[in-house]
Short mmCIF file of the C-alpha atoms (twelve columns), coordinates in Angstrom:
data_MODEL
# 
_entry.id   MODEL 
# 
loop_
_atom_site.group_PDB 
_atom_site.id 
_atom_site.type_symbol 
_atom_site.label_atom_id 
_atom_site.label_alt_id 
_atom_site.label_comp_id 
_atom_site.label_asym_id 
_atom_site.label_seq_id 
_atom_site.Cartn_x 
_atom_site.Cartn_y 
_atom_site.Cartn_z 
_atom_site.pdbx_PDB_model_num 
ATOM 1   C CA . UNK A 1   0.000  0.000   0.000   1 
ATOM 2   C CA . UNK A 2   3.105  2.557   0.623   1 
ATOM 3   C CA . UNK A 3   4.586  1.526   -2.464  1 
ATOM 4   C CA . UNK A 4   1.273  2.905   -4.491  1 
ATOM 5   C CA . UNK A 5   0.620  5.543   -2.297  1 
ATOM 6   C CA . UNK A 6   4.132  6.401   -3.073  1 
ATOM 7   C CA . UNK A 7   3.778  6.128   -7.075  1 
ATOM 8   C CA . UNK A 8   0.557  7.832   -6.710  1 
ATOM 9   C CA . UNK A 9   2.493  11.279  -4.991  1 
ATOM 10  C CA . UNK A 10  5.303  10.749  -7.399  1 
ATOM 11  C CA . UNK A 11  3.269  10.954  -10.616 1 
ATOM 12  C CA . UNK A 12  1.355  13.762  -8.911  1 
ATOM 13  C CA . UNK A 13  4.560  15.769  -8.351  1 
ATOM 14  C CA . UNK A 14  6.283  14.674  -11.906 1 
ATOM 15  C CA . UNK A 15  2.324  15.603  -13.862 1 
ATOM 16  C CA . UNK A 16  2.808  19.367  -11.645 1 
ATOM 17  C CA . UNK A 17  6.246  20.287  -12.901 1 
ATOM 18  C CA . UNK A 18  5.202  19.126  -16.842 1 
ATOM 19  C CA . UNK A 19  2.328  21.016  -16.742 1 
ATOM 20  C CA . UNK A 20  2.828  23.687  -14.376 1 
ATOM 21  C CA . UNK A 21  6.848  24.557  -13.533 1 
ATOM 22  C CA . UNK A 22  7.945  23.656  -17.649 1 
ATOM 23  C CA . UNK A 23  5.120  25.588  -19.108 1 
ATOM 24  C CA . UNK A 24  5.685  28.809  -16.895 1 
ATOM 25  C CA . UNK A 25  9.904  28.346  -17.841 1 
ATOM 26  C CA . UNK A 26  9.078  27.984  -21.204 1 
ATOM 27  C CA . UNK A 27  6.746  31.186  -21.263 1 
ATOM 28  C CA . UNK A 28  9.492  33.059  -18.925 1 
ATOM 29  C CA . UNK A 29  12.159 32.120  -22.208 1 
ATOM 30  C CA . UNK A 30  10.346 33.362  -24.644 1 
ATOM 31  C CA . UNK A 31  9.984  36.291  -22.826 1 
ATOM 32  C CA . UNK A 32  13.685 36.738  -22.300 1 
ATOM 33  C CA . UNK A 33  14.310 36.117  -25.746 1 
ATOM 34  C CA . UNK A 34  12.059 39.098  -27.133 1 
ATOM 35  C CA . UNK A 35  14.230 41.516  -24.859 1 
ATOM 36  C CA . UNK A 36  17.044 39.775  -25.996 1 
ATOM 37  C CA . UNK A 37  16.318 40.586  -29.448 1 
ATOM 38  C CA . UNK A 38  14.834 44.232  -28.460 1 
ATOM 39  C CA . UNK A 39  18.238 44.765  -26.756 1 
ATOM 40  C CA . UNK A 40  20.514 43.309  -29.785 1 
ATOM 41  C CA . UNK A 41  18.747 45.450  -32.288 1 
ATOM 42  C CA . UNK A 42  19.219 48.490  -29.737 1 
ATOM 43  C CA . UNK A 43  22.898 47.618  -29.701 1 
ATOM 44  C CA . UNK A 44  23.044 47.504  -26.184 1 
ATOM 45  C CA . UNK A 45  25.794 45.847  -23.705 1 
ATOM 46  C CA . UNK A 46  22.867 44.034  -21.845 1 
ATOM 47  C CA . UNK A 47  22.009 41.805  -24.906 1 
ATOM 48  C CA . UNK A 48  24.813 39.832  -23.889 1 
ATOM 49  C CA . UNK A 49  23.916 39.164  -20.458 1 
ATOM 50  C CA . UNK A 50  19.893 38.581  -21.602 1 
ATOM 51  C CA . UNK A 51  21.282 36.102  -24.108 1 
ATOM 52  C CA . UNK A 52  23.187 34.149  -20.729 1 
ATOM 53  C CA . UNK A 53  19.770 34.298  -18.815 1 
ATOM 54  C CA . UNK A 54  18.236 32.810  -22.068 1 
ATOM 55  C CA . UNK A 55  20.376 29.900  -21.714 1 
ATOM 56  C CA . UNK A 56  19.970 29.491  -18.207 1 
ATOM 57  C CA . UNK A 57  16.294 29.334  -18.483 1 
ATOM 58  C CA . UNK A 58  16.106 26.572  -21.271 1 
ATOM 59  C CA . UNK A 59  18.766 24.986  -18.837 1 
ATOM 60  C CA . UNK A 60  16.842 24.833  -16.419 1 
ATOM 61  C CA . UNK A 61  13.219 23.939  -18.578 1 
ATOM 62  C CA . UNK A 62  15.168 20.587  -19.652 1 
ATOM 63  C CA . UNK A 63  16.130 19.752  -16.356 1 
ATOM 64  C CA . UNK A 64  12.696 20.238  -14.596 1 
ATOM 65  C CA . UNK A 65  11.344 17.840  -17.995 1 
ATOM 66  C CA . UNK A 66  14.168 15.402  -16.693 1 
ATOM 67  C CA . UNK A 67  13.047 14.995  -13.718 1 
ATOM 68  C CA . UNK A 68  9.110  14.890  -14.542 1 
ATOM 69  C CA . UNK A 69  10.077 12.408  -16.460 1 
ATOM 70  C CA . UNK A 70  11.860 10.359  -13.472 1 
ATOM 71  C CA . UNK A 71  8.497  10.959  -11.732 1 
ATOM 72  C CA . UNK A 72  6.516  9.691   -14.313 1 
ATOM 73  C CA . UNK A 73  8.329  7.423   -16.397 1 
ATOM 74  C CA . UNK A 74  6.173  5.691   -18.149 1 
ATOM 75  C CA . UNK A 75  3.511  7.506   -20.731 1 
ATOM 76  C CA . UNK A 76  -0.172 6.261   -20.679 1 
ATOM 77  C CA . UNK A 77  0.142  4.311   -23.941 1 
ATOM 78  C CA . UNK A 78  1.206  0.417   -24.541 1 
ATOM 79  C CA . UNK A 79  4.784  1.922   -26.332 1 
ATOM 80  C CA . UNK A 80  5.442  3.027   -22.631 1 
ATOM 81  C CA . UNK A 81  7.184  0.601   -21.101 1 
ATOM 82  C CA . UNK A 82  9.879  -0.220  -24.073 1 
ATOM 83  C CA . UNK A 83  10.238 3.717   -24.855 1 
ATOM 84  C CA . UNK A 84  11.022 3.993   -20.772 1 
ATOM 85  C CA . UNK A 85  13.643 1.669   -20.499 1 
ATOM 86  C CA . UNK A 86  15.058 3.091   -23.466 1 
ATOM 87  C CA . UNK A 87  15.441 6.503   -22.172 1 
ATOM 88  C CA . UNK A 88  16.644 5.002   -18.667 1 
ATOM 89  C CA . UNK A 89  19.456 3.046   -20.798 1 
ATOM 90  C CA . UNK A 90  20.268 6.528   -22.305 1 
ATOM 91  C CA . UNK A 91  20.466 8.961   -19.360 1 
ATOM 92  C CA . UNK A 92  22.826 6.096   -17.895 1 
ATOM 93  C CA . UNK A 93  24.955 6.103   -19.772 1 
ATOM 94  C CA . UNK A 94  25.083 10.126  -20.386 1 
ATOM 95  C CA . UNK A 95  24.816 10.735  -16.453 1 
ATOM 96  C CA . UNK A 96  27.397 7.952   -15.143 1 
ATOM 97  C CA . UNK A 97  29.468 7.195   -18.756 1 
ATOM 98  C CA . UNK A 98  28.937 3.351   -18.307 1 
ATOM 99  C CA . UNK A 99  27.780 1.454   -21.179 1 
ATOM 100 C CA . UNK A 100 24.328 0.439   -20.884 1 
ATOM 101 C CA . UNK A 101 21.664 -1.109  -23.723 1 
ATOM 102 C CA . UNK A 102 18.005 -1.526  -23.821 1 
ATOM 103 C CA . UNK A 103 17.275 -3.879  -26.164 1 
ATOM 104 C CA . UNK A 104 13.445 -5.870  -27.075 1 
ATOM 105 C CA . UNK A 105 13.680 -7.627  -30.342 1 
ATOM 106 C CA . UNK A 106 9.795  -8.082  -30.396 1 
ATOM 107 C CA . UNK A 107 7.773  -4.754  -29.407 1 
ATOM 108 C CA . UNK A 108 6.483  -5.600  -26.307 1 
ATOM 109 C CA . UNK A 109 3.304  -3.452  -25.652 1 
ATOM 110 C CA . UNK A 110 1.860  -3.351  -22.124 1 
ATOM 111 C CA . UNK A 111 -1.381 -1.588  -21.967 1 
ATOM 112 C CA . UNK A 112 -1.579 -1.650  -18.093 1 
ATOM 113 C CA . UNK A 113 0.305  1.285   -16.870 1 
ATOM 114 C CA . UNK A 114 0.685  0.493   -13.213 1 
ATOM 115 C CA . UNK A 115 1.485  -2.399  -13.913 1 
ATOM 116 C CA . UNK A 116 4.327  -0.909  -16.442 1 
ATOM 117 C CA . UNK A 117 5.540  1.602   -13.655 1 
ATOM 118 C CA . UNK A 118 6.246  -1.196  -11.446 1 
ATOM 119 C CA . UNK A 119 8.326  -3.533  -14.181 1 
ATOM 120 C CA . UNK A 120 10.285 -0.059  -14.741 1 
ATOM 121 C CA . UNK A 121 10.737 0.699   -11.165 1 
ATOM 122 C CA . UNK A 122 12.444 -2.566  -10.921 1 
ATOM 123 C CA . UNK A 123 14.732 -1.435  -13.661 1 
ATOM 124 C CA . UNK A 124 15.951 1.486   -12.310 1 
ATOM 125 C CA . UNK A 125 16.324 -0.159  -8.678  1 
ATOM 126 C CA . UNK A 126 18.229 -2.704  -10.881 1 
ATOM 127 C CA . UNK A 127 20.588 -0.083  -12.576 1 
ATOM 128 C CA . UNK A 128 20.986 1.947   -9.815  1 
ATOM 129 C CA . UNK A 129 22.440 -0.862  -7.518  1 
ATOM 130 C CA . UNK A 130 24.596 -2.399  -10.149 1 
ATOM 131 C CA . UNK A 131 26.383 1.463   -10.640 1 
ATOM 132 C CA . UNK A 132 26.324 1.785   -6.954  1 
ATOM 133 C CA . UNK A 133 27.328 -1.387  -5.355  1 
ATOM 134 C CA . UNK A 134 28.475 -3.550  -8.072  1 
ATOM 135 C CA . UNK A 135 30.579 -0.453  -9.814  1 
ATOM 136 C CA . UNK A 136 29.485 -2.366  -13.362 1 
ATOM 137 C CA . UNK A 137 30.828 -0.468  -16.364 1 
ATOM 138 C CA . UNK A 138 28.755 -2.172  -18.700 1 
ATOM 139 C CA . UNK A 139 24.569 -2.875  -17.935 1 
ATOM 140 C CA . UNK A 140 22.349 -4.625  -20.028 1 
ATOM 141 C CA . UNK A 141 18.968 -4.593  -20.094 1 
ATOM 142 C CA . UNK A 142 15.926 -6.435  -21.932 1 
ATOM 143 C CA . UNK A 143 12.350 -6.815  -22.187 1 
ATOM 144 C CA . UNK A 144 10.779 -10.171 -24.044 1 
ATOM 145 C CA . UNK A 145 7.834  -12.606 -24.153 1 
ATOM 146 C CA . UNK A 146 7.732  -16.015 -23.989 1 
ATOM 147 C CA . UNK A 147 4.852  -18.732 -22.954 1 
ATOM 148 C CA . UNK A 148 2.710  -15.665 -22.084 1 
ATOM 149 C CA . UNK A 149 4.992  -14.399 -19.595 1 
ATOM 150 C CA . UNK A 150 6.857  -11.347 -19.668 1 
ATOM 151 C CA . UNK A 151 10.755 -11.117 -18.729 1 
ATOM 152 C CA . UNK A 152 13.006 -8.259  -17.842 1 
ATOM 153 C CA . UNK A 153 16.408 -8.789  -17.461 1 
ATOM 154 C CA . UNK A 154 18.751 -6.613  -16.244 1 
ATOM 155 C CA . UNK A 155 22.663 -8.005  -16.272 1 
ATOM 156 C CA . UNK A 156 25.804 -5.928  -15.401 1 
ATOM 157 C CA . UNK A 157 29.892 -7.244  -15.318 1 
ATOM 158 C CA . UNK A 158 30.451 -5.514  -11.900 1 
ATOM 159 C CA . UNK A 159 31.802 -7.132  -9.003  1 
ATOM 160 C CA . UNK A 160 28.574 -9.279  -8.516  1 
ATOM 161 C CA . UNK A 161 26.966 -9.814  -4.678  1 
ATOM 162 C CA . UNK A 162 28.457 -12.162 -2.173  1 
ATOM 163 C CA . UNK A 163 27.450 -16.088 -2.146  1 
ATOM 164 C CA . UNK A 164 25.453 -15.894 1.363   1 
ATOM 165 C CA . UNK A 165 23.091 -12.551 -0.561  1 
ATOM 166 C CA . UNK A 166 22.229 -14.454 -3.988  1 
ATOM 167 C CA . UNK A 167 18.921 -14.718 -3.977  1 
ATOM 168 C CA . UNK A 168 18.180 -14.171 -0.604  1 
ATOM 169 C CA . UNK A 169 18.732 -10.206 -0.350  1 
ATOM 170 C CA . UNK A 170 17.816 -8.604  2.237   1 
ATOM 171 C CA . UNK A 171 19.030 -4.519  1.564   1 
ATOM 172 C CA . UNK A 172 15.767 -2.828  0.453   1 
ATOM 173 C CA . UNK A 173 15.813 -2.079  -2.575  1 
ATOM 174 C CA . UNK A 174 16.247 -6.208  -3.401  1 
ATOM 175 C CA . UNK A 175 13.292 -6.288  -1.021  1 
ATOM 176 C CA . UNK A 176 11.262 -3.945  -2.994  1 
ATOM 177 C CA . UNK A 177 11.952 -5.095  -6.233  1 
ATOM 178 C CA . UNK A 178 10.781 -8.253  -4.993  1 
ATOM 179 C CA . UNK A 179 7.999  -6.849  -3.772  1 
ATOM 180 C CA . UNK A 180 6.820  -5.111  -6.672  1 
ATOM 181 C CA . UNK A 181 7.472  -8.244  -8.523  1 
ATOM 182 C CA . UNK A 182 4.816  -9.792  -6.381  1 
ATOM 183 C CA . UNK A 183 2.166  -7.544  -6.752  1 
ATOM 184 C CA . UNK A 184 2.279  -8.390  -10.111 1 
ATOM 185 C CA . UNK A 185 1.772  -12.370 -9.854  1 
ATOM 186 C CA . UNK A 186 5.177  -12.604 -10.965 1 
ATOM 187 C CA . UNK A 187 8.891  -13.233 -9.514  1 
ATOM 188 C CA . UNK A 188 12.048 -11.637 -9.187  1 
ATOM 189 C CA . UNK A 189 15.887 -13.804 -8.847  1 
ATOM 190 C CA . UNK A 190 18.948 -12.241 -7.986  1 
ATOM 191 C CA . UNK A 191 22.160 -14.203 -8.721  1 
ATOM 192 C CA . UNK A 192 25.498 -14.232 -10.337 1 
ATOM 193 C CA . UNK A 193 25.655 -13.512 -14.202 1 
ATOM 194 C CA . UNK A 194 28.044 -14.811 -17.185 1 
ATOM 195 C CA . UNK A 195 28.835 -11.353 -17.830 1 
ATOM 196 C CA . UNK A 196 31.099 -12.079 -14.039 1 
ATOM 197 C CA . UNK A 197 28.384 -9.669  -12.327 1 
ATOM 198 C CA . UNK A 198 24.986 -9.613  -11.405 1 
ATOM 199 C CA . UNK A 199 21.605 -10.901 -13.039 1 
ATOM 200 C CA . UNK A 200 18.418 -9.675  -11.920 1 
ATOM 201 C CA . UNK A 201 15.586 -11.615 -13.408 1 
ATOM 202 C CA . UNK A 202 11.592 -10.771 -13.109 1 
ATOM 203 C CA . UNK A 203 9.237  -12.505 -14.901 1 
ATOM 204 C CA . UNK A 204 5.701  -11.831 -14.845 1 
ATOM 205 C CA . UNK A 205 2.325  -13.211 -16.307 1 
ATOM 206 C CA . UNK A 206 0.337  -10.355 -18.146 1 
ATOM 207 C CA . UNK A 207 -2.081 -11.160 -20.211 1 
ATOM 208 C CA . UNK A 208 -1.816 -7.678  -22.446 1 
ATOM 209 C CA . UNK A 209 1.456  -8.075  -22.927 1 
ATOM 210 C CA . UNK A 210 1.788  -8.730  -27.077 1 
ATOM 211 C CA . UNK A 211 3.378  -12.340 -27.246 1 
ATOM 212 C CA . UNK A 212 4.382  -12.030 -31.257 1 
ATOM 213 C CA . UNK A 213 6.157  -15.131 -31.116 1 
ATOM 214 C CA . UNK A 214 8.093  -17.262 -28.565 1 
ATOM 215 C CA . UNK A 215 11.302 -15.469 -27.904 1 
ATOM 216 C CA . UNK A 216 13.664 -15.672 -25.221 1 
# 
């Protein structure tokens, strides 16, 4: 119940600063921009510093977009899911210069979006632990169907977790992922990989999940 009361605030929050913080930024740079141009034509000095609070302000419109789009990762179509692990497999690798791939041969459309949030929840738990603990350089991560079940995988070459934790973690952010796992009919393993590092492995039974084939 915390964890959707949680996801409930967060989308909340992330919905606010799209619709709210972004647009008023974006209005405020336009703004900026017609002095700018008023002051360039005038030949002033100022245009120069306008032009810096210009940049500044479409700095600062991406960032708030970032992080509405942390909040709310997944959009309220069945493309979500893949297009959010994509985009989590970018800003990885731009934010902590590791190598890390998204990859689902076979679109995968998941019409549920709660139920989307959680599988990509567990992905970014997933990521974030193998950067943070594990110190991986290289993540992988993949979304198929098989039997009617859907799989993510998320793999990394880091230092891997000790013997006595595989499978059996209790930190809690294994503990969540489980958990979310669960509330999804499914199941989440956590063990060593081939890659030498870490393999976390959730596999869950929707029934709107596009199975175009067997594919593993």
């Amino acid at each position: 119940k915390i964890l959707e009361i949680s996801e409930e605030e967060q989308q909340r929050i992330g919905q606010d600063i799209h619709d709210d913080l972004c647009q008023q930024l974006a209005a405020i740079g336009c703004l900026a921009q017609v002095v700018q141009q008023k002051l360039k034509q005038a030949r002033s000095g100022e245009a120069g510093s306008v032009s810096e609070i210009v940049r500044l302000i479409s700095q600062a419109n991406a960032r708030a977009r970032e992080m509405s789009r942390g909040l709310v990762p997944v959009v309220l179509d069945s493309n979500g899911l893949m297009a959010a692990l994509g985009e989590l497999a970018s800003s990885t690798e731009k934010v902590f210069r590791v190598s890390c791939r998204f990859w689902c041969d076979t679109p995968v459309h998941v019409s549920d979006n709660k139920a989307a949030t959680q599988l990509y929840r567990i992905a970014q738990e997933a990521v974030g632990n193998a950067i943070k603990h594990s110190h991986a350089d290289r993540i992988d991560i993949s979304l198929t169907t098989s039997a009617g079940n859907l799989r993510l995988c998320i793999r990394d070459n880091g230092r891997g977790i000790p013997d006595h934790r595989a499978g059996k973690g209790t930190g809690m952010g294994l503990l969540t992922m489980a958990h979310r796992a669960k509330m999804l009919g499914g199941q989440l393993t956590v063990g060593p990989d081939e890659m030498s590092g870490t393999k976390v492995d959730c596999t869950v039974p929707l029934p709107d999940a596009a199975n175009a084939g067997d594919h593993r």
